[in-house]
C-alpha positions, 0 to 999 in steps of 0.5 A: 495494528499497523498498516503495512507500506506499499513501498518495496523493501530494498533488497539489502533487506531481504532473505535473499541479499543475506543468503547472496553474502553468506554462501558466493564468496565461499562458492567463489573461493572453491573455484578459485582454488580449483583453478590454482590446482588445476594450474600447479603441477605439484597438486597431488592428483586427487586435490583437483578432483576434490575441489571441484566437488566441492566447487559443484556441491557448493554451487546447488547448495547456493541455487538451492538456497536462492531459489528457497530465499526468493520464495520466502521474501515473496511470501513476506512482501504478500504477508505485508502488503496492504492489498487484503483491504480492497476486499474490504473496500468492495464490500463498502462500495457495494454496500453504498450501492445498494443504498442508491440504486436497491434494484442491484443496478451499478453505479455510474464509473467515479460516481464513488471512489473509496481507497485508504491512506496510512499514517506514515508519521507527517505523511498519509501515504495512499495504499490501495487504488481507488475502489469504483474509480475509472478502469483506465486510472492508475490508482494512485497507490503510494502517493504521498501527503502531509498529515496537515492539509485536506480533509484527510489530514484533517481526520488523522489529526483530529481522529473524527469523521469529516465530510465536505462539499464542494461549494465552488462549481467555478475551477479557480475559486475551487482551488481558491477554496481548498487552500484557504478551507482545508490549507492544500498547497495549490499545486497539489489541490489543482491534481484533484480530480475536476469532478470531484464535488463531494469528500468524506473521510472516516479514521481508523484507530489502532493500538491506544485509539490511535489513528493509523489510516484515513478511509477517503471517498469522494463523488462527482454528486454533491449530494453524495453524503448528504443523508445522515444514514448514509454516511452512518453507514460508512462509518459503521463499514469503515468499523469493520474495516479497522477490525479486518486490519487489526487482525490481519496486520497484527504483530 
């Protein structure tokens, strides 16, 4: 199983750069040979004629085939985009829900966030926006982390669930915290969200048990995983998450 990149393929890459270096320079050559005879008086009358047919026939042919390639590289780019796992991390969410508010009520906006980094070698590379977060955020999709600092990175490296509160309600001594507890560069522990006061992070292990993706949640509760059977819960979820990605993303 391996998560696919939200990061875009370059287009040297794709069907349609292949289809662009096979078919123009031949289409191109038909119409420059039509001008040269359209411009020599001794072609033979029927010559012009044939190039520009040919000229033409090559011209649809190349649209024809772009149009075909666009499509096909549309379809690989949906084929291999991690999105498919916001499904999976609604179900979660809502399953976590139900656990705090039984009566089918909605949790608070940034109550819970849940969202999914992949293994990209030394990095853990964000692939889905955050899942309850605030409407007006942008995710965070593609954002990019060592493997060796955070507790995210602390679950990629160890391959066991991990789960942290916030045990400075005072902003600097928080940073303070995270780079001394959990080795998170300053400047990157003080974009952390101030509101954040709960972490839970659960692996998901591939081919060999290897871990390829970090499931994340954070809270502004502190109390937010607290409870043993709670967080049982979302290991049981995070479960399912991995078998839903080893089949949709097998090779």
């Amino acid at each position: 199983m391996g998560i696919p990149s939200v990061r875009k393929r370059p287009f040297w890459v794709t069907k349609t750069f292949t289809v662009f270096v096979v078919t123009v320079p031949p289409a191109g050559m038909a119409w420059v040979a039509l001008a040269k005879a359209l411009g020599d008086d001794k072609s033979p009358d029927w010559l012009p004629e044939l190039l520009l047919m040919l000229a033409i026939w090559t011209t649809v042919g190349i649209l024809i085939r772009v149009a075909q390639s666009l499509y096909h590289d549309r379809e690989e780019a949906v084929e291999k985009s991690p999105a498919d796992l916001k499904g999976c991390l609604w179900v979660m969410y809502r399953t976590i829900a139900q656990r705090y508010r039984p009566d089918g009520g909605e949790l608070p906006s940034d109550a819970l966030r849940i969202t999914i980094h992949r293994v990209d070698g030394d990095h853990l590379e964000q692939c889905v926006p955050y899942i309850g977060g605030h409407p007006d955020e942008d995710g965070g999709v593609g954002r990019r982390f060592s493997k060796r600092s955070g507790i995210i990175g602390k679950v990629a490296m160890t391959g066991n669930p991990q789960w942290a509160k916030r045990k400075e309600a005072d902003r600097e001594k928080f940073l303070n915290e995270m780079a001394s507890v959990w080795h998170v560069p300053r400047e990157d522990a003080a974009k952390v969200k101030p509101d954040r006061f709960a972490w839970m992070a659960v692996p998901l292990s591939g081919e060999n048990d290897a871990t390829v993706a970090v499931i994340y949640l954070d809270s502004n509760d502190n109390s937010m995983f607290d409870d043993k059977d709670v967080r049982q819960l979302i290991i049981t979820g995070c479960l399912g998450v991995a078998a839903f990605a080893k089949e949709r993303y097998k090779a």
